[in-house]
Structure formats: C-alpha cells, structure tokens
C-alpha positions as CSV (number, residue, x, y, z in Angstrom):
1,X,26.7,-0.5,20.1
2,X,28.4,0.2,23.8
3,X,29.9,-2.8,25.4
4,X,27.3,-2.6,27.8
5,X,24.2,-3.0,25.1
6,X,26.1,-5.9,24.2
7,X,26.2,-7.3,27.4
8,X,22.7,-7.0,27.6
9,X,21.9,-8.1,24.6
10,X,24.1,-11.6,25.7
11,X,21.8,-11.6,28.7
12,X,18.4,-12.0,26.6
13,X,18.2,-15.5,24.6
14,X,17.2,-15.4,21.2
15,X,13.8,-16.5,22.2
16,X,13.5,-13.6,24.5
17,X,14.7,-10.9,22.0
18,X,11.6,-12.7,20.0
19,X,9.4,-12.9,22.7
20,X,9.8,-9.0,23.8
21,X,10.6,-7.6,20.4
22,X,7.0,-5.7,20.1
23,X,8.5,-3.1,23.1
24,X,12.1,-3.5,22.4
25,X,11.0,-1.6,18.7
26,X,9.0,0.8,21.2
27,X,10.6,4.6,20.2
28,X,12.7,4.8,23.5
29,X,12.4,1.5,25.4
30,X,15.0,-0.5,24.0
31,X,17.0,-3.8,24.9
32,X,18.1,-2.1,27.9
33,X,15.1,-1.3,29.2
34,X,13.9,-4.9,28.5
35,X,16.5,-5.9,30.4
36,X,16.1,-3.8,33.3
37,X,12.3,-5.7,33.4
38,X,14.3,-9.1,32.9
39,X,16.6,-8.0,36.8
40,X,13.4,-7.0,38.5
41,X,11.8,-8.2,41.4
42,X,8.3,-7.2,42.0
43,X,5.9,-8.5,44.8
44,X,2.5,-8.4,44.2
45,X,-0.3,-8.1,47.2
46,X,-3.5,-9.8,46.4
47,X,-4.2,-11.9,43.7
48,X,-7.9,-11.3,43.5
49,X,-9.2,-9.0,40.1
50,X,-6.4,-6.5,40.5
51,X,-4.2,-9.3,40.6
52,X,-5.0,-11.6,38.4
53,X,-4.3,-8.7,35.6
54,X,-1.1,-6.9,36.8
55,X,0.4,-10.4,37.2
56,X,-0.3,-11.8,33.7
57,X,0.7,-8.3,32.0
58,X,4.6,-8.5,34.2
59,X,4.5,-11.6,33.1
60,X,4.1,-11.3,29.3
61,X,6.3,-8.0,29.7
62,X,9.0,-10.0,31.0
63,X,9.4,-9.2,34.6
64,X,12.4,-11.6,35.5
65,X,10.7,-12.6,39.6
66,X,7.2,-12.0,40.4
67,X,6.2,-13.0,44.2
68,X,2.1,-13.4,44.6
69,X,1.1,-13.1,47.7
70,X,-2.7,-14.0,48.7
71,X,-4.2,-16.7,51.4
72,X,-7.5,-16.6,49.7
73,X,-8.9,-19.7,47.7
74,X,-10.9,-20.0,44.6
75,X,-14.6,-19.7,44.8
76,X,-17.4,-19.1,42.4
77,X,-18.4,-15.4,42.9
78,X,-14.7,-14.7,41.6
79,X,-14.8,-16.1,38.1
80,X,-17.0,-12.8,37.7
81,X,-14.1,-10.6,37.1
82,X,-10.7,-12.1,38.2
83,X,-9.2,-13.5,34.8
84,X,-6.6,-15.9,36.4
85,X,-9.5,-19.0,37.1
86,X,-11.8,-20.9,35.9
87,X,-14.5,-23.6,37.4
88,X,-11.8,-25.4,37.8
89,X,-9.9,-23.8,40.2
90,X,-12.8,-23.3,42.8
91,X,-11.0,-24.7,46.4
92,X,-7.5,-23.8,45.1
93,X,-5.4,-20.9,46.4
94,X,-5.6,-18.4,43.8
95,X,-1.5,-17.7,44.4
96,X,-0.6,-21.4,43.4
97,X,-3.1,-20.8,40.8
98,X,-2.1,-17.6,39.4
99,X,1.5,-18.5,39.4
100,X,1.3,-21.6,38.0
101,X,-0.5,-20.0,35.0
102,X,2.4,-17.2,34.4
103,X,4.6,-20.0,34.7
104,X,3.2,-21.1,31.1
105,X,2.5,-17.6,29.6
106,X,6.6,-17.1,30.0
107,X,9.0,-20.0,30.9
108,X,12.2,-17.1,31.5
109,X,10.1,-16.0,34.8
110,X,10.5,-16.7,38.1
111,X,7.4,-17.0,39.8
112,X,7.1,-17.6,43.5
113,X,3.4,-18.3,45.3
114,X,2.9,-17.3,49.0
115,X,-0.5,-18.7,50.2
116,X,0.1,-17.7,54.1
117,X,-1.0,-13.8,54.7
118,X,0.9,-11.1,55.0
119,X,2.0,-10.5,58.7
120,X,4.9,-8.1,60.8
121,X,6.2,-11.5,61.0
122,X,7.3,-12.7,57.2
123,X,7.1,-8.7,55.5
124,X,10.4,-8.2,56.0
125,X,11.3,-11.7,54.3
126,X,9.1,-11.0,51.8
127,X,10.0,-7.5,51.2
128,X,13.5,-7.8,51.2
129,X,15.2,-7.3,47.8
130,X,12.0,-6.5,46.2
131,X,12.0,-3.3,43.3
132,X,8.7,-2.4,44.0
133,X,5.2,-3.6,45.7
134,X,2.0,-3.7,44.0
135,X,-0.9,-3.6,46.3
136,X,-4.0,-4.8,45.1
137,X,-5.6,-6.2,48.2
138,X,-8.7,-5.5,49.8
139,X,-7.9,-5.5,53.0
140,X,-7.0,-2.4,55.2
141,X,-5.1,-3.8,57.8
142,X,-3.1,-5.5,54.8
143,X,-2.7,-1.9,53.2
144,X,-1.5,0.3,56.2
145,X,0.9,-3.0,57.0
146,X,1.8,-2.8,53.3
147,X,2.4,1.2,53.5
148,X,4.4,0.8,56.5
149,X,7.2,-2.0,55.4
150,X,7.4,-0.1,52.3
151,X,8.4,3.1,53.6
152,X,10.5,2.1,56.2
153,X,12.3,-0.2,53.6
154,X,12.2,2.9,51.3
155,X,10.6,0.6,48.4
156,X,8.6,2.1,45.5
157,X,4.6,1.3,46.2
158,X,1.9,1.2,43.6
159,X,-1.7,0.9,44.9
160,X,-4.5,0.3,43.0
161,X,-8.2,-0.4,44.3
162,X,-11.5,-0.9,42.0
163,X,-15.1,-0.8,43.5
164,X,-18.4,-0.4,42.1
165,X,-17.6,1.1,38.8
166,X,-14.7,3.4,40.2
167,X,-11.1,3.0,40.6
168,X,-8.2,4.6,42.2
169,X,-4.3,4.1,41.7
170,X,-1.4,6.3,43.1
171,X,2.5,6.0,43.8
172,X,4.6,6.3,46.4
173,X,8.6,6.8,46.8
174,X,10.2,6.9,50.2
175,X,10.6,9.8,51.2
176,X,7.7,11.0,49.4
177,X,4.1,11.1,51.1
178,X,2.8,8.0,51.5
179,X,-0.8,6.1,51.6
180,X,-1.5,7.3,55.2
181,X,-1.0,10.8,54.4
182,X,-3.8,10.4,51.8
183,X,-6.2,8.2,53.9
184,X,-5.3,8.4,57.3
185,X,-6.2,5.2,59.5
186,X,-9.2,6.1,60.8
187,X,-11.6,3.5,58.7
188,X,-12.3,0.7,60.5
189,X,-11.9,-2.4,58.2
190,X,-15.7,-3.5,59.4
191,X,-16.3,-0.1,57.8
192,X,-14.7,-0.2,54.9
193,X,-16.3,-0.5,51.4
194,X,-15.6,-4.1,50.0
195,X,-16.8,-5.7,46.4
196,X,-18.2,-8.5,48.4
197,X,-20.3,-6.1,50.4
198,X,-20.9,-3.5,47.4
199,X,-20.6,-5.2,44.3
200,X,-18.1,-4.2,41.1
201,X,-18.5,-4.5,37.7
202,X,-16.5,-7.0,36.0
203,X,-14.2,-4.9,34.0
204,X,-13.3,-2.1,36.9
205,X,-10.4,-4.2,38.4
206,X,-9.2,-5.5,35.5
207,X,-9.0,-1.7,34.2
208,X,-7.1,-0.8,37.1
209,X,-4.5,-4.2,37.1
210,X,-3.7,-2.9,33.9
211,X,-3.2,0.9,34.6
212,X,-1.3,-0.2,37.4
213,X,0.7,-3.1,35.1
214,X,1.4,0.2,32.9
215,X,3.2,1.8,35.7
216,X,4.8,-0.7,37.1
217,X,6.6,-1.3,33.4
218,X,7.2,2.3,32.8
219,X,8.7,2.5,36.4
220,X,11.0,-0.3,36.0
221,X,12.1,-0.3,32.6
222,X,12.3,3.2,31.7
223,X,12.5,5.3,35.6
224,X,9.2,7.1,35.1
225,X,7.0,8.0,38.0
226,X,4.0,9.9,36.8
227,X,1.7,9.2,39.2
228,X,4.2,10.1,42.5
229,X,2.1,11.8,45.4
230,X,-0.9,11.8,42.8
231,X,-4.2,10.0,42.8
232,X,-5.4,8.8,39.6
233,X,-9.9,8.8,39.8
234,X,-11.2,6.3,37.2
235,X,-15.0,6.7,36.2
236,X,-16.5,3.5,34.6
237,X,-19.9,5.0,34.3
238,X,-18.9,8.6,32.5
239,X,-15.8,6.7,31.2
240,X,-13.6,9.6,32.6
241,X,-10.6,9.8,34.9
242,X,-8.5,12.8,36.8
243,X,-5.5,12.9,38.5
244,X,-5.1,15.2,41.6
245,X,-1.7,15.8,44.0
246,X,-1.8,15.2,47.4
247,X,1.3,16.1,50.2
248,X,2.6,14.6,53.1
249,X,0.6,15.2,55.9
250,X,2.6,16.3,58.8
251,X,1.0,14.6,61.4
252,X,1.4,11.3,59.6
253,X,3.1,8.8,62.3
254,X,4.2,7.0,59.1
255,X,6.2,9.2,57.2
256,X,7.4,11.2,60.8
257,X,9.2,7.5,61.4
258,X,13.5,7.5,60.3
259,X,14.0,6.4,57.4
C-alpha cells in the first residue's frame, strides 16, 4: 500500500470503512475513491422529488458536505412522490426537513439547509467552493440563474428534470456547452410545463434523482463524465431511454461570456 492509500485510509474511521465497504470492494472504486466522496462538496438545487432522492443516495454514499437549497414548504400533494416527507412534515421547509433526515441516515456528513431562494445575490456564496451542482428545480428562472453561476465559476452541473412519465438528465463542464445552448431562453416560465400544472407519476423523479445520484458518484469518486454535452431521454411508459449529443451553440450569450 502507497503512503498515500494509507493516509486515506487514516482519514476514514473504522465505522466509515464499515459503513462504505459495499463500494470500497466495488472492482475499481476503492478507498480512494471513497475518499474523494468523503472531501466533496456538492450543492443541491431543489429539494422537491428530484431532490429528495439524489440527497439521500450522497448521503448514504458518503458525500462529506451536501448544501440543499429550496424555499418551498411541505404540503400534501408532495407526499405523492417526493420520499424525504411524510404527514408530518406538511408546513415545514422541505430543506430543514430533508437535511435533518440525512443527518440520521449518516452522522460523518455535513449537511447544510438553505430555505431562502436562490438569487444573483447569495449564488456566489453559495456556489463558492462547491465540486459540483445538482439541479433539480422546477423553476426556469432558477435554471438559466443556475447555468449561468456555474459556467462562469467553471463548476461541473448535473441537471435532471422528470414530467409526466419522461425524464431528462445531462452534464455540463465549463468550457463545454452548456444548458442554454440546448434550450435557449426563449420559454417563458408562465409557459413552461410544470408537474403541478401536468401531473407526474410517482416514480419518474425518483428515477431520475437516482440516475442523476449515479453521476454525481461516478463523477466525484472515480472522474467519469459520460453524459458531457449529452442528453439522456427516459421513457416511463415504453420503459426505454436514449442518449443524444448536443454542441455549443455559437450564439449562446452564455457560453460567448470569459471564462
């Protein structure tokens, strides 16, 4: 063993080598890929049905910092799909909520809950030091503000979206193309296509979270970006998916800003 596996090993606690020891056995992870999840900070948008899921899965993974952020509160019509509540929770902000639940799953994490939303004014507090958003939101304005910080910060961005019975995830990586180039802002967020206007079945976003959990873990731990500048098409109905590229668009004001 290299001095540096054995300083990694020293990092995790006997606990956590029990805890994790289902992927640290994984043919090519290993303890230094645990601990890479152990040193990363990920900030999660939304913590609706997308991010109920991605949440708990970091968490259980061993992600060492997960930051939730999400002004929404608790009400019935959620309990449909998003796994992080309960009757109880109605009234509550689902970040407190959320976070106070991964804070049980895994007492090694740090979990930090943000219940203000996500405005020009804090993203670059909230952004700063991060290893990698996960946007799960769904809100437009939140996404094109989410796109935006993430490029010019040049921070890995996962986005995932679930409506109806269909669901979409993609990466980007500064300077790559970037979620502008493959839906350019001209959708009106009165316009867009919401699940409280258009329904979803219960399992679509909790398909995605993990999908997009499974990236995010692949990402971090092991440097793997399979879904860069591609768009992953889920099918709940046929129970089929496809992946096709996309490029940066050259007219995109977002990706012709410096970097």
């Amino acid at each position: 063993m290299t001095d540096h596996l054995t300083e990694v090993w020293q990092t995790l606690s006997d606990e956590e080598m029990q805890l994790y020891s289902r992927q640290i056995f994984l043919d090519g992870w290993d303890i230094e890929a645990q601990e890479k999840l152990k040193l990363a900070n990920v900030i999660i948008i939304g913590a609706g049905g997308i991010g109920c899921i991605v949440s708990e899965l970091l968490a259980r993974a061993g992600v060492g910092k997960i930051t939730l952020v999400d002004h929404d509160q608790v009400d019935s019509s959620n309990l449909q799909r998003q796994i992080g509540f309960n009757s109880e929770d109605i009234g509550f902000f689902k970040a407190e909520v959320v976070a106070n639940k991964l804070k049980k799953i895994n007492t090694h994490i740090n979990v930090i809950a943000v219940t203000h939303p996500l405005t020009e004014e804090n993203i670059t507090s909230l952004f700063t030091g991060q290893d990698i958003v996960l946007d799960g939101c769904d809100n437009f304005k939140t996404r094109y503000l989410t796109n935006l910080f993430a490029y010019q910060f040049k921070i890995p961005l996962l986005s995932a979206s679930a409506i109806g019975y269909d669901g979409q995830l993609f990466m980007i990586h500064p300077p790559s193309a970037c979620y502008e180039c493959l839906f350019p802002y001209a959708i009106k967020e009165d316009e867009a296509k919401r699940c409280s206007d258009t329904g979803v079945l219960a399992t679509v976003p909790n398909v995605m979270g993990a999908l997009q959990a499974h990236h995010a873990l692949i990402y971090l731990g092991l440097g793997k970006m399979p879904l860069l500048e591609k768009l992953l098409l889920w099918n709940g109905l046929n129970m089929t998916q496809r992946i096709v590229k996309f490029e940066k668009d050259e007219e995109c004001t977002v990706c012709r800003l410096k970097i």
